[in-house]
C-alpha positions in Angstrom: 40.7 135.9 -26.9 41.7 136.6 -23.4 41.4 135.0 -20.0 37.3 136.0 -19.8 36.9 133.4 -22.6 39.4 130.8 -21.6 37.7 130.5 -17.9 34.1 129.6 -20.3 36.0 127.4 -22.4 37.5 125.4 -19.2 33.8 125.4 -17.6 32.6 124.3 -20.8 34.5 121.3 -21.3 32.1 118.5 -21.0 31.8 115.9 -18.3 34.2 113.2 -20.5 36.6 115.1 -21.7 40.0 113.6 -21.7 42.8 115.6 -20.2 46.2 116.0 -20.8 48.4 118.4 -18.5 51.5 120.5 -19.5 53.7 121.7 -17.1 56.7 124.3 -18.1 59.6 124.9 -15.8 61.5 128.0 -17.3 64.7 127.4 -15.9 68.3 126.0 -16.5 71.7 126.0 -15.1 72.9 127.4 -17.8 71.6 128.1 -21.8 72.5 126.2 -24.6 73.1 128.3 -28.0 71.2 126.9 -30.2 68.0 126.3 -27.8 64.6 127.8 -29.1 62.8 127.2 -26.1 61.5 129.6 -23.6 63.8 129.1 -20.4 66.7 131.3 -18.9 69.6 130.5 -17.0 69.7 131.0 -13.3 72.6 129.8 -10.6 70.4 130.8 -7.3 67.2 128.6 -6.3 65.0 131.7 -5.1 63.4 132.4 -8.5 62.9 128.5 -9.5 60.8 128.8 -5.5 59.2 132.0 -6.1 58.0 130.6 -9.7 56.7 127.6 -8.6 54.8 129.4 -5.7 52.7 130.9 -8.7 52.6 127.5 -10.5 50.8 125.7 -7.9 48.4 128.4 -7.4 47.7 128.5 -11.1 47.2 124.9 -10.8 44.6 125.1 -8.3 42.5 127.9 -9.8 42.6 125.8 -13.1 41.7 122.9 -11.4 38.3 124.8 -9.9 37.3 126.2 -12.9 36.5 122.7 -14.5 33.2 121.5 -12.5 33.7 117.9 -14.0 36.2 115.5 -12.2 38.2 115.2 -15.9 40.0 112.1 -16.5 43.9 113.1 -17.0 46.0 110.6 -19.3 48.9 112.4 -19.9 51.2 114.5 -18.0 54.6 116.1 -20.0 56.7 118.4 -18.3 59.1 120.6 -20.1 61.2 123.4 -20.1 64.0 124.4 -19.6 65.4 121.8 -17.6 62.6 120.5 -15.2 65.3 118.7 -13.0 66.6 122.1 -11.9 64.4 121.5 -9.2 64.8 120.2 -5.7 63.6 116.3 -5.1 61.1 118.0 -2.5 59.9 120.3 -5.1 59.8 117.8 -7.5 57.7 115.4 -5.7 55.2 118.5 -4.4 54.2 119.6 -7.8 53.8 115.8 -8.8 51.3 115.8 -5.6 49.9 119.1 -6.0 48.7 117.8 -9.8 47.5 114.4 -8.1 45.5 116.3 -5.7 43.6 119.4 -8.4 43.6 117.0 -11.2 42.0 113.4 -11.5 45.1 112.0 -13.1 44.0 108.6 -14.7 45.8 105.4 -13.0 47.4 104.4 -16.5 48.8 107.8 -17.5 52.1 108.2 -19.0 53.9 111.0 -17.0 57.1 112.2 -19.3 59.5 114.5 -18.1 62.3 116.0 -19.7 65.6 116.1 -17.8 69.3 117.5 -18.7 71.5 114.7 -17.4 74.5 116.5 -16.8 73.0 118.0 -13.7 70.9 114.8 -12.2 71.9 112.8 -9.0 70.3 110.3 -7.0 67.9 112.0 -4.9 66.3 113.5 -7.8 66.4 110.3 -9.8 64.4 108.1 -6.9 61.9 111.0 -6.4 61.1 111.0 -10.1 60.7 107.4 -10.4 58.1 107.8 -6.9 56.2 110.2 -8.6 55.3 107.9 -11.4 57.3 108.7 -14.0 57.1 106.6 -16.9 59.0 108.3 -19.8 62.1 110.3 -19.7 63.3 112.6 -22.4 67.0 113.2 -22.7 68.4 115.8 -25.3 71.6 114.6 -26.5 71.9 116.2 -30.3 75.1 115.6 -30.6 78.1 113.9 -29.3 80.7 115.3 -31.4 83.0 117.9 -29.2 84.3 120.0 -31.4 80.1 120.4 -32.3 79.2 121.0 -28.4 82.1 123.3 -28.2 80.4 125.7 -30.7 76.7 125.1 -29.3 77.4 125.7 -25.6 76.8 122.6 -24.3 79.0 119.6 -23.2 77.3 116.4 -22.3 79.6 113.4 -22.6 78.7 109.7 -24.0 79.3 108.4 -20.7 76.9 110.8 -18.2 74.0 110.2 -20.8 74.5 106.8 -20.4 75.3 106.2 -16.7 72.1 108.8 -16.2 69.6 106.4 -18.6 71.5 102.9 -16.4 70.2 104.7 -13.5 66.6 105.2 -14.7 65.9 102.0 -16.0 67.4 100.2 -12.6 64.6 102.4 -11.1 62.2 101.5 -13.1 61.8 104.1 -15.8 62.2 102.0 -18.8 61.1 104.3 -21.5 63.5 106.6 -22.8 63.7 109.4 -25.6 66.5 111.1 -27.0 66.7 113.9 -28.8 69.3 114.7 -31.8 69.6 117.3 -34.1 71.1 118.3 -37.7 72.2 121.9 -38.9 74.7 122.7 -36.3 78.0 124.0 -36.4 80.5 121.5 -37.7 78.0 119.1 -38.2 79.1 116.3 -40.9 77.1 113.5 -42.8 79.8 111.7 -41.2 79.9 113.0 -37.7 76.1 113.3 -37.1 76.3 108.8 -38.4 78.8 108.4 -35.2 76.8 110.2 -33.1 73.4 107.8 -34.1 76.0 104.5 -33.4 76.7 105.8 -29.8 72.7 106.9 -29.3 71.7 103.1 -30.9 74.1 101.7 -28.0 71.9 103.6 -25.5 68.8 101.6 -26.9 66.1 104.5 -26.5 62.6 103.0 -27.2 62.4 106.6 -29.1 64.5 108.9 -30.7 63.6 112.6 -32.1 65.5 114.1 -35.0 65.0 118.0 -35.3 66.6 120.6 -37.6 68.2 123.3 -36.1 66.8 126.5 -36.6 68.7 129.6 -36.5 66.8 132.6 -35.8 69.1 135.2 -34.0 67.1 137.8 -34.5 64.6 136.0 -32.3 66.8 134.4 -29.8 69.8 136.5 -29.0 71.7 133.7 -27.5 71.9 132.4 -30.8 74.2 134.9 -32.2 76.8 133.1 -29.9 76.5 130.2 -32.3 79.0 130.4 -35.2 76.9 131.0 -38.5 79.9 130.3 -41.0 80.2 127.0 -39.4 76.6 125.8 -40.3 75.7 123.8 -43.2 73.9 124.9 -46.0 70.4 123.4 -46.9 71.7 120.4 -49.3 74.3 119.4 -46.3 71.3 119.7 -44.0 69.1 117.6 -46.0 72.1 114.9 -46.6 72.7 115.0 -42.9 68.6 114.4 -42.1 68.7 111.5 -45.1 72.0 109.8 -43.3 70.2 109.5 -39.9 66.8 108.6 -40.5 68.5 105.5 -43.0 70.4 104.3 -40.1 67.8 104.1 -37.5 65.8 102.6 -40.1 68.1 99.9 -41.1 68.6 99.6 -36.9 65.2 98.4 -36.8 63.9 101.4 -35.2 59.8 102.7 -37.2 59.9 105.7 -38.8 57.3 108.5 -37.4 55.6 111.0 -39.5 58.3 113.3 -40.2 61.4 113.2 -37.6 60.5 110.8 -34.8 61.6 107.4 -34.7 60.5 104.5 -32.7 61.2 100.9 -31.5 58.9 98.1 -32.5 56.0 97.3 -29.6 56.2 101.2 -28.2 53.3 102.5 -28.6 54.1 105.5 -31.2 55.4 102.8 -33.4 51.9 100.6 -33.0 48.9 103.0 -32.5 47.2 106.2 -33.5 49.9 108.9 -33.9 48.8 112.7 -32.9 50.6 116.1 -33.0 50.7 118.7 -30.2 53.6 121.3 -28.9 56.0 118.4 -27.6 55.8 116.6 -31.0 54.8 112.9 -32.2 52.6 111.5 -29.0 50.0 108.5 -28.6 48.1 111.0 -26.6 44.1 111.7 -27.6 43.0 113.8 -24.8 40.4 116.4 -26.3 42.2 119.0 -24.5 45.9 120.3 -23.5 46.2 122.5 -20.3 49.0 124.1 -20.6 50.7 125.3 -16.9 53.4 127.7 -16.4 55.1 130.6 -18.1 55.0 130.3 -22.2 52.6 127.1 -21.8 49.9 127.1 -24.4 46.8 124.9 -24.4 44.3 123.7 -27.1 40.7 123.4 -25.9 38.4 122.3 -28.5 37.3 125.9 -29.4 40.8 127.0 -29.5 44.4 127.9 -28.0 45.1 129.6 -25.0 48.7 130.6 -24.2 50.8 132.1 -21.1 52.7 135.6 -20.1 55.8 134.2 -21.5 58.1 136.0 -19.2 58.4 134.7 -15.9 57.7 138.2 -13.7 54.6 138.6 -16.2 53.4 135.3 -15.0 53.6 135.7 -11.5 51.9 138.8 -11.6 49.3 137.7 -13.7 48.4 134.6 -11.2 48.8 137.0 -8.0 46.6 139.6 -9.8 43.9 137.4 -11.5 44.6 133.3 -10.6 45.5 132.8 -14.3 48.5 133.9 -16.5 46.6 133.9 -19.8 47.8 136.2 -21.8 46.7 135.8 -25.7 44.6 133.2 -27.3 42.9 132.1 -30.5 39.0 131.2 -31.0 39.0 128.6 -33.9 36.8 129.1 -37.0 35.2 125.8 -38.6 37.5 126.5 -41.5 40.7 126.4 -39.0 39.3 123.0 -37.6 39.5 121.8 -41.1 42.9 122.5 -42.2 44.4 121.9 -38.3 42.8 118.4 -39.0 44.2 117.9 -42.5 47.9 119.5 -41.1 48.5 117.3 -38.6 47.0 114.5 -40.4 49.4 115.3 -43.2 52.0 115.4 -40.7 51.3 112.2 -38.6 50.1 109.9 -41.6 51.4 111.5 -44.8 47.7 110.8 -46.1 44.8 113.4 -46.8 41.6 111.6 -46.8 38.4 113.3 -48.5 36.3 111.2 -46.5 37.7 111.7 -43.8 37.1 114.9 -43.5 33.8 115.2 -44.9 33.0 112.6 -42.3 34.1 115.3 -39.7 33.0 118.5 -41.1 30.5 117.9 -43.8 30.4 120.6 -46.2 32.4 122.8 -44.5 35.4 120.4 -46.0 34.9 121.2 -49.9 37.1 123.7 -50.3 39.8 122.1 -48.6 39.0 119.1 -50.5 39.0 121.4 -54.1 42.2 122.6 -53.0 44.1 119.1 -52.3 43.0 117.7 -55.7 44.8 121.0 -57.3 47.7 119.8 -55.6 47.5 116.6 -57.0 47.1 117.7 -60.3 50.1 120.3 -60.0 52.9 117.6 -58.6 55.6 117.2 -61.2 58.3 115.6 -58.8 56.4 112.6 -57.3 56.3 114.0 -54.0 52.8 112.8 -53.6 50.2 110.0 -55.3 46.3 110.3 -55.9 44.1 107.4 -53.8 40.9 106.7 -53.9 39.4 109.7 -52.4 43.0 111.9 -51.7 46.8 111.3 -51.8 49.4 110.4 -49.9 53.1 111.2 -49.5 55.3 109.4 -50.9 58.9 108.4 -49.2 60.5 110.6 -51.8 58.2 113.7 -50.4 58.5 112.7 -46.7 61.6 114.9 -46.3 59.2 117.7 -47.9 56.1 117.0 -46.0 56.2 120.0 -43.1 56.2 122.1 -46.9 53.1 120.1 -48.7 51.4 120.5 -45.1 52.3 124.1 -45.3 49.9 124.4 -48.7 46.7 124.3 -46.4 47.8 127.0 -43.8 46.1 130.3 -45.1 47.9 132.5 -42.4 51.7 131.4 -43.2 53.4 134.3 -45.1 50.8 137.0 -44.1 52.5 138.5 -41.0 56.4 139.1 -40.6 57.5 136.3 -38.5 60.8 134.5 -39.5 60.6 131.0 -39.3 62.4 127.6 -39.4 63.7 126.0 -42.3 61.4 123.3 -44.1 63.8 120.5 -43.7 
């Protein structure tokens, strides 16, 4: 689909529908190796100003294309490094989102920030915005392991960064870590979770990394004979999530952990693009270059470059630039995936509850898989199975069994654990 059917699907989107908003900021001071995310590096402020020209007027034609005031409960933005921005900057696009969008007096506002470029001013303006989560990405504090990933972040600006969030008021703080990289030990990666555990995030996210340089040219800078192979990987992912385990911290569908009492740990658990959330809006607006959104009839995705977007908006108001219209069948197997991937358990009633008989072949095809396990990866219930913690490691790959379009085109993709 293009932008003719994502304007119906915005208009369409009934009176109360829950909203949750996703900003992308394209831009950091300078790239990491291994990052997979779409941002570039920039050292001058005009671009980051002439982007977010565009983004605020993409924010207002959004805004008028829903006739419903829609009740937002979630705001996330990402990048890139959204901090690269200037406190007033930062503080007008909270506004500008305040003012299109009727952003729900409880909603969590999460914000991903690269400490090593943060100061005061930014920090206050953040916190006045209304702020409630910040997500830090650490993966690893090992130098000899920054050294060969691009990206030096000492112990000591993570933590004097997180001090100065909480003495603001931002008490909930995520940290991201990751296994696979260069020089990455069983041993190494354990030193790095003691440090993170003194920092006392109420969450912590533990991702793979996944080299694809013939995706991401930057990654080619990373040295490939220093990664570990996929039993080391595997060890290394085993190592952590015991220790945050034994530390007390819940353990999250696949690679997100949590403290007791925060609410990923406690309530329903969902899946979108940012990973593990408590959020249940019925629908993602995604905002900015790259973003993609989910409306309940489908996805709707961004010009990924930056100059793409901006002309899009001047041209048109929107940037979309591809989308895809759900079948029933796709609503089915979305459903079981992320169930699978949130609470290890497929549930026959469930989904007949949901879809009627549009579930039965989905149903016919999880009770093969039952009958062909021979390692104990997963256990019959009642009316399913569920995942065992000997398949959890495994359960991005048992999830994979109910995606009918993986392996048809020629896309290269990351490793299952």
């Amino acid at each position: 689909i293009g932008d003719v059917q994502y304007v119906s699907w915005l208009a369409a989107l009934p009176a109360n529908a829950r909203l949750s908003l996703y900003v992308h900021i394209p831009f950091c001071h300078s790239l990491c190796w291994y990052c997979g995310c779409n941002t570039k590096a920039t050292h001058r402020y005009a671009p980051v100003a002439a982007y977010l020209r565009s983004l605020l007027d993409e924010i207002a034609n959004v805004s008028q294309l829903m006739p419903n005031p829609h009740a937002v409960q979630h705001i996330h933005w990402g990048g890139g490094s959204p901090n690269i921005l200037a406190a007033g900057d930062i503080a007008g696009l909270a506004e500008a989102l305040r003012v299109k969008f009727s952003i729900d007096r409880a909603a969590e506002f999460a914000v991903e920030i690269d400490p090593r470029h943060m100061d005061g001013g930014k920090l206050e303006t953040f916190a006045r915005a209304g702020v409630t989560r910040v997500s830090i990405g650490v993966q690893d504090f090992d130098s000899s392991v920054q050294a060969a990933i691009g990206r030096t972040q000492s112990f000591e600006t993570t933590r004097a960064t997180i001090e100065e969030l909480r003495h603001r008021g931002i008490a909930s703080i995520n940290i991201d870590l990751m296994y696979g990289l260069p020089h990455q030990t069983r041993k190494s990666v354990e030193r790095t979770v003691e440090q993170v555990l003194l920092l006392a995030p109420n969450r912590i996210a533990v991702f793979g990394y996944a080299h694809l340089p013939e995706r991401m040219i930057h990654q080619r800078l990373v040295p490939a004979d220093r990664l570990p192979d996929a039993l080391e990987r595997f060890a290394q992912a085993s190592r952590v999530a015991c220790r945050l385990t034994q530390a007390g911290y819940v353990r999250v569908g696949l690679d997100h952990f949590a403290k007791p009492g925060d609410p990923l740990a406690e309530g329903a658990v969902h899946r979108n693009f940012q990973g593990y959330t408590n959020d249940q809006a019925d629908a993602l607006i995604g905002l900015g270059a790259s973003a993609i959104g989910r409306l309940p009839e489908g996805y709707a995705q961004n010009a990924v470059a930056v100059g793409d977007y901006e002309r899009r908006v001047r041209a048109y108001g929107l940037a979309t630039a591809r989308g895809i219209a759900l079948t029933n069948e796709d609503k089915v197997r979305g459903h079981v995936i992320e169930r699978l991937m949130c609470d290890l358990v497929f549930s026959a009633d469930d989904l007949r509850r949901r879809f009627g008989r549009a579930a039965e072949g989905v149903i016919h095809e999880a009770e093969a898989l039952v009958e062909a396990d021979r390692n104990s990866l997963i256990e019959p219930t009642g009316e399913g199975f569920k995942v065992t913690e000997r398949g959890r490691p495994f359960v991005r790959s048992i999830a994979a069994r109910f995606d009918t379009y993986l392996g048809r085109g020629t896309a290269r993709h990351a490793a299952g654990v």
